[in-house]
matplotlib code that plots the C-alpha trace (Angstrom):
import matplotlib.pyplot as plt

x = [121.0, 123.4, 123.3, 125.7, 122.8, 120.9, 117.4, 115.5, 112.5, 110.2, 108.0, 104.6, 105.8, 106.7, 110.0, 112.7, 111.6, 112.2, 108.5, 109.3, 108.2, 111.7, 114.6, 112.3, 111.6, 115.5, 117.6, 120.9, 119.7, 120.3, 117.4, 117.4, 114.1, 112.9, 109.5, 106.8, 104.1, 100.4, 98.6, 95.6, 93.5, 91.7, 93.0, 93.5, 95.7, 97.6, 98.4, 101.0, 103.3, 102.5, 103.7, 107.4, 107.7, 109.9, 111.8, 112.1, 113.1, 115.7, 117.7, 117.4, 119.1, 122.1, 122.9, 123.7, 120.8, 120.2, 117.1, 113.7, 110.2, 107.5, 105.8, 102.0, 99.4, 96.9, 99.9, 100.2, 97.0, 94.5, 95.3, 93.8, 95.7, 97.3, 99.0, 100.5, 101.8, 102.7, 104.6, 106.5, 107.8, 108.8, 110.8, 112.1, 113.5, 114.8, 116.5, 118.0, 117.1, 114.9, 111.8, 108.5, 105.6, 103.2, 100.6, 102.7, 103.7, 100.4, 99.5, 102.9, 101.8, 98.3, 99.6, 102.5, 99.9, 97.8, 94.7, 92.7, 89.4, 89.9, 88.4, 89.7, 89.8, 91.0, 92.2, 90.0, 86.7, 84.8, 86.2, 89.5, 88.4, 86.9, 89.9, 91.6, 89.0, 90.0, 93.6, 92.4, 90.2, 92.8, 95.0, 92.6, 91.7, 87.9, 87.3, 84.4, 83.9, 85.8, 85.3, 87.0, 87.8, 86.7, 89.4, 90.2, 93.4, 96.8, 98.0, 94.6, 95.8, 98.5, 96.3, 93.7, 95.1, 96.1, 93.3, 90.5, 92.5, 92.0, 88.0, 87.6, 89.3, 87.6, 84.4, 85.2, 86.1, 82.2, 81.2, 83.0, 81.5, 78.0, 78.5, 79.7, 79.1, 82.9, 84.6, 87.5, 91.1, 93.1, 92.5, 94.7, 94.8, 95.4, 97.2, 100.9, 99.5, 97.8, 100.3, 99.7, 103.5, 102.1, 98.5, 98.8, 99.7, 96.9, 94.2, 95.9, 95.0, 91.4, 90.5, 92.9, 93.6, 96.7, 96.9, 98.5, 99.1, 100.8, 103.7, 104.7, 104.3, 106.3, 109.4, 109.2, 108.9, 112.0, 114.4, 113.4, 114.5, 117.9, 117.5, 117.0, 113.4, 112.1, 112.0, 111.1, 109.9, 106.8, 105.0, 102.7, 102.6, 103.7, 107.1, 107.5, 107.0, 109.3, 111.8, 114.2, 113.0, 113.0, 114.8]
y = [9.6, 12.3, 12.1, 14.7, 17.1, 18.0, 18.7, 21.2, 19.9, 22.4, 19.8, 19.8, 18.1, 19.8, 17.7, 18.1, 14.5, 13.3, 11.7, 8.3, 8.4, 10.2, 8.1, 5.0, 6.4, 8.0, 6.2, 8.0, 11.5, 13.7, 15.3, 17.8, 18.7, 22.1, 21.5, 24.3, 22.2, 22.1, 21.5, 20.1, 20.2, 23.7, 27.1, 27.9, 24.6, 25.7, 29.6, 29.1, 26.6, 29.0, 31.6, 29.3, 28.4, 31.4, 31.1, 27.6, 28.1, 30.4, 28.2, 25.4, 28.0, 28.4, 24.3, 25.0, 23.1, 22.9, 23.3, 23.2, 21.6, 22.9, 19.7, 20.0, 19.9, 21.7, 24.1, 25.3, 26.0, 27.1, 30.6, 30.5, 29.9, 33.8, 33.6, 30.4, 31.8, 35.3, 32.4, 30.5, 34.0, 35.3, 31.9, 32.1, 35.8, 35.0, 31.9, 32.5, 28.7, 26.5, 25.9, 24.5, 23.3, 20.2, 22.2, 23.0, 19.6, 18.2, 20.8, 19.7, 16.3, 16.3, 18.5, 16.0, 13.0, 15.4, 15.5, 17.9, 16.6, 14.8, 12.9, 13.9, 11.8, 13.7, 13.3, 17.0, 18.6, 20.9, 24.0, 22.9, 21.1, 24.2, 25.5, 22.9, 23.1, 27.0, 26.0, 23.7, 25.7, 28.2, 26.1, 25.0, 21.8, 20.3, 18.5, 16.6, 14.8, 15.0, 12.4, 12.8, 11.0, 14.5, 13.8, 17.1, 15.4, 16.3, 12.6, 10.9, 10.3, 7.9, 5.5, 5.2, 1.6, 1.5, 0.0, 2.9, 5.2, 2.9, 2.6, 6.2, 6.9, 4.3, 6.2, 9.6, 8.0, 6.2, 10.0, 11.7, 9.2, 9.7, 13.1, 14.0, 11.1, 11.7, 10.5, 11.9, 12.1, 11.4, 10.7, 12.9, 11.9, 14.9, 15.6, 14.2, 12.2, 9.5, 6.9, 7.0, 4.9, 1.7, 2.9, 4.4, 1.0, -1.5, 1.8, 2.5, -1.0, -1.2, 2.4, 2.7, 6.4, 8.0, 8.8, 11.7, 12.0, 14.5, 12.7, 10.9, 13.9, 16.7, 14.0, 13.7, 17.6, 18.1, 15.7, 17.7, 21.3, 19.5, 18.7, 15.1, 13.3, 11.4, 8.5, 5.5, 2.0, 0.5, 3.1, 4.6, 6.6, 9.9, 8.2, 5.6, 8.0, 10.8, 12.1, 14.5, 18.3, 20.8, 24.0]
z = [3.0, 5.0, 8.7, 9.7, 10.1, 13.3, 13.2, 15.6, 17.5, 19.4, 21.2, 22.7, 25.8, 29.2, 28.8, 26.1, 24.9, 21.1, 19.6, 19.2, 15.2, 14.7, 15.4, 14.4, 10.9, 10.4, 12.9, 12.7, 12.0, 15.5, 16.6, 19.6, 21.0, 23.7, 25.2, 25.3, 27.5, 26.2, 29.1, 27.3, 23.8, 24.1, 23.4, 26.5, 27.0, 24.0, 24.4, 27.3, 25.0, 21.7, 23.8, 24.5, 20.6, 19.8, 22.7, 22.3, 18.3, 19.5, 22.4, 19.6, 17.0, 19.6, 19.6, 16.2, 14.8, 10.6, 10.9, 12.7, 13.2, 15.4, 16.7, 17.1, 14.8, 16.6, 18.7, 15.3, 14.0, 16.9, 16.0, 13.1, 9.2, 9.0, 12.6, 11.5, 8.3, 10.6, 13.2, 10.3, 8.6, 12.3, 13.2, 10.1, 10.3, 13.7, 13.7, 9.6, 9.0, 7.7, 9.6, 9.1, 11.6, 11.9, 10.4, 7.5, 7.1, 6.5, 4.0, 2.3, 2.4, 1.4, -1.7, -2.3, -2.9, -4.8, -2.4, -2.5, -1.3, 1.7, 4.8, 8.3, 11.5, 14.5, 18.3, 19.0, 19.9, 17.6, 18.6, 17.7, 14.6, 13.3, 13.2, 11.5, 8.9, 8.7, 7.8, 5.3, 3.5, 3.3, 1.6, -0.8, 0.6, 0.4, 3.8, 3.2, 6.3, 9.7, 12.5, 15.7, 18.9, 21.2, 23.3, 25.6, 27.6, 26.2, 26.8, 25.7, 21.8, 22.6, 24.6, 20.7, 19.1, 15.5, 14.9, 16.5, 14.4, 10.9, 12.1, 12.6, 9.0, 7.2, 8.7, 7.4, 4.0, 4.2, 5.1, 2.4, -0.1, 1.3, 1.3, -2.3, -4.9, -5.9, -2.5, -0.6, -3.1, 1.0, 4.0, 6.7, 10.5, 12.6, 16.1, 16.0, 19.5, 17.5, 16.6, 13.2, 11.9, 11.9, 10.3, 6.7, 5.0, 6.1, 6.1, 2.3, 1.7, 3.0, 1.2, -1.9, -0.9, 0.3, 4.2, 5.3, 9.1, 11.5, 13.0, 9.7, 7.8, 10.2, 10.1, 6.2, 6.2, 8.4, 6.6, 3.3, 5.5, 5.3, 1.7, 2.2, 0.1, 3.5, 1.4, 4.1, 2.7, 4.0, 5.7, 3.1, -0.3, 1.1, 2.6, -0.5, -3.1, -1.6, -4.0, -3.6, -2.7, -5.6, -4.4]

ax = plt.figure().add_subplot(projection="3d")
ax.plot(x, y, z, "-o")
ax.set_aspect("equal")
plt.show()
């Protein structure tokens, strides 16, 4: 794998802070990250920090960046599926480089492992959820259940174990299968504040069905801006299975 790349982080945080998951799942790779603040999981919480991702996307250009990720699943998506795709093309346009967002990503993903009818555990209430449904449906994704941890606190995510996040899945997989006879084809975790690294193996094991989640899934997507596969041992289907991006 190339290092000599930078990759472009606009971050939920208030602080210019790397997410962990980054440097852990492609030490060497430099990332640089510009914080656009979510004050906490509503719309309101989120409009300030959607307002700061162009501006953000644009300092991050000028360090001479190769490309960029918009961190934040729900940042991305609260507006609804066409002002995503309207916020992609217009970072795009401005900035002349590659760039893709967490809610992007997990489309990517989900498509990558061939799921199309999925169950969904989430960090978010049902206002937001709806609207993660919206930008499934949209792409052409079946969510047959959704479970969620209705969490409303920006920095609630990070304190859910490994293991509340597997039992939550494994619930929305029992739903999906009580729900339609056929079962769920994934399982995606949404909100890149769950700490999903150390999940997607054991809950692959106790389901037998690919897991796509936000962090894992936005890092993936950004090495393959830079024209890298995200290949990472140990962590999954979507990371073990990566090959090298088509262009």
């Amino acid at each position: 794998m190339r290092k000599d790349f930078t990759i472009g982080l606009v971050v939920p945080f208030a602080e210019d802070k790397v997410p962990f998951e980054g440097p852990l799942m492609y030490p060497g790779v430099k990332f640089i990250a510009r914080g656009v603040g979510v004050r906490n999981l509503t719309p309101e919480g989120y409009q300030p920090a959607w307002d700061g991702i162009i501006p953000a996307a644009d300092y991050l250009a000028k360090q001479n960046v190769d490309a960029i990720m918009v961190i934040g699943t729900s940042l991305t998506f609260f507006r609804g599926p066409a002002e995503h795709d309207r916020l992609l093309a217009e970072l795009r346009r401005r900035t002349g480089l590659p760039v893709s967002t967490m809610s992007q990503s997990i489309i990517d993903g989900l498509r990558e492992v061939g799921a199309k009818r999925v169950a969904v555990a989430t960090a978010y209430t049902e206002v937001v959820n709806s609207k993660l449904k919206e930008l499934l449906v949209a792409a052409d994704i079946d969510v047959l259940s959704l479970e969620c941890f209705d969490l409303l606190d920006f920095g609630g995510p990070k304190h859910k174990t490994e293991d509340d996040i597997i039992e939550l899945s494994s619930t929305a997989v029992a739903q999906a299968k009580a729900t339609d006879s056929l079962g769920a084809e994934g399982i995606l975790i949404s909100c890149g504040g769950l700490r999903t690294l150390e999940v997607a193996k054991p809950l692959e094991a106790r389901t037998g069905l690919p897991v796509v989640s936000s962090a894992t899934a936005a890092f993936w997507a950004a090495m393959r801006l830079v024209g890298e596969s995200g290949h990472m041992p140990g962590h999954g289907r979507l990371l073990e299975q990566a090959k090298e991006p088509v262009h």
